[in-house]
C-alpha positions as CSV (number, residue, x, y, z in Angstrom):
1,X,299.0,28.8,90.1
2,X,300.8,26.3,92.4
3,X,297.1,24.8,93.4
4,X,296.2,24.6,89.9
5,X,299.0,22.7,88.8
6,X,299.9,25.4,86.1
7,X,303.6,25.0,86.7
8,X,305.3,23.3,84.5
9,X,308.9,21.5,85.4
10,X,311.6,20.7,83.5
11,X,315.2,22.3,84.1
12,X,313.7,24.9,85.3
13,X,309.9,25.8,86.2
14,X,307.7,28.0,84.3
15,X,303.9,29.1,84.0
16,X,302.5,31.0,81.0
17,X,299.6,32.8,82.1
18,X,296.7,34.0,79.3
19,X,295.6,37.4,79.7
20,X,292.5,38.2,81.7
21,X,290.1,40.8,82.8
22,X,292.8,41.8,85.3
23,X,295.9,41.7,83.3
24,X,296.4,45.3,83.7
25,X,298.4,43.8,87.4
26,X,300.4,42.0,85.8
27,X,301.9,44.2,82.9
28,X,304.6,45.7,84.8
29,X,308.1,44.3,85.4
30,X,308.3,45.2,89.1
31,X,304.9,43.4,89.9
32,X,305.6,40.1,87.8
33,X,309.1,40.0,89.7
34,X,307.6,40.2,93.1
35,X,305.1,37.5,92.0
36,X,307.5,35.5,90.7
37,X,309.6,35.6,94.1
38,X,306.7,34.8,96.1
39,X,305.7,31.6,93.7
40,X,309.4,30.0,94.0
41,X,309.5,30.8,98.0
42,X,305.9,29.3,98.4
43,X,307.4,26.5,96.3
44,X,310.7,26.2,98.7
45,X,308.7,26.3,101.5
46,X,306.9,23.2,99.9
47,X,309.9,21.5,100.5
48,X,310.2,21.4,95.9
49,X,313.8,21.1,94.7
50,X,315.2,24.7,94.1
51,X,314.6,25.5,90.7
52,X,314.7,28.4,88.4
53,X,311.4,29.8,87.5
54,X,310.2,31.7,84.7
55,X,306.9,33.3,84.3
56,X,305.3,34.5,81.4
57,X,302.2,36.9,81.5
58,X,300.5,37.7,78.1
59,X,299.7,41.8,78.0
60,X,296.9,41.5,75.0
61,X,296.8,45.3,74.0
62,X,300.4,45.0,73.3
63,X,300.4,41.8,71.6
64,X,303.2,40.9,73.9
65,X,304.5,38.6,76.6
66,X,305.9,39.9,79.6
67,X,309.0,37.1,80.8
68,X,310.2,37.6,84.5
69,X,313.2,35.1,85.8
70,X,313.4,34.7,88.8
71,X,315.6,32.3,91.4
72,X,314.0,33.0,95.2
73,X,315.7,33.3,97.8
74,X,318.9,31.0,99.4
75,X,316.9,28.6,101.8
76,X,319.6,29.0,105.0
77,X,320.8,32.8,104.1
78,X,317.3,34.1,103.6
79,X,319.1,36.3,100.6
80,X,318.0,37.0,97.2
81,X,319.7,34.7,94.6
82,X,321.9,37.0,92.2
83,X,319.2,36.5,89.1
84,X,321.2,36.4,85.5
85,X,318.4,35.8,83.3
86,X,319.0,39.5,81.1
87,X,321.6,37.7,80.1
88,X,320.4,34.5,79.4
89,X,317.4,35.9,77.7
90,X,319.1,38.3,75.6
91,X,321.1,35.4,74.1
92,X,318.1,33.9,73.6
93,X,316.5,36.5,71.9
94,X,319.2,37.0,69.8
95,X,319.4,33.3,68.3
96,X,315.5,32.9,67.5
97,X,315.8,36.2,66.1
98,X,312.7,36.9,68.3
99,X,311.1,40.7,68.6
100,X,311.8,42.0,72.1
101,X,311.9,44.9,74.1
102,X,313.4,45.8,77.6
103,X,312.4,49.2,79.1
104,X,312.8,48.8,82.7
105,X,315.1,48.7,85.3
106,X,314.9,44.9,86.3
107,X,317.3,43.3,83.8
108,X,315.6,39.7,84.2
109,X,312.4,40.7,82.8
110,X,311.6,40.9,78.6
111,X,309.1,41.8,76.9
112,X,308.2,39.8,73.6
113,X,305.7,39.8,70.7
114,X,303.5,37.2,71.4
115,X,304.2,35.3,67.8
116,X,308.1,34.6,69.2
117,X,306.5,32.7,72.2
């Protein structure tokens, strides 16, 4: 993603990644969280201006979108950033009167019907 320039910046960074043959890996909270950490430490470790990052992973036989949040980690404490994007997304959610769903334990990852993203 970061080699194919599929991150886009703003505010905050975000990729939206179409659904492939191997979408299956990517249509579960815990594994789109772990790849999101991994994208914004490779991107610290690029020396990029800490961001928040969002990633968005389309799971086609849902219709859906999974959304992950996610901050890396502090450069100088090594420690996870406390991530508040359940929040964030649920008010979200609520003003574009979008279709969502949250089943897991990870509160900064949403899943939405693909015609609210």
């Amino acid at each position: 993603l970061i080699e194919k320039a599929q991150i886009v910046s703003g505010p905050f960074r975000y990729t939206k990644m179409k659904a492939s043959p191997n979408d299956f890996y990517f249509t579960n909270d815990l594994t789109l969280s772990k790849l999101g950490l991994f994208i914004c430490t490779a991107l610290q470790n690029n020396k990029k201006k800490d961001k928040p990052y969002v990633i968005c992973a389309e799971v086609k036989s849902r219709k859906t979108y999974l959304i992950c949040g996610s901050y890396g980690r502090e450069r100088h404490t090594n420690r996870v950033r406390k991530n508040d994007f359940g929040t964030s997304f649920s008010q979200a959610a609520r003003s574009a009167k979008a279709r969502v769903k949250h089943d897991g334990f990870e509160r900064s990852v949403i899943e939405v019907d693909s015609d609210n993203v």
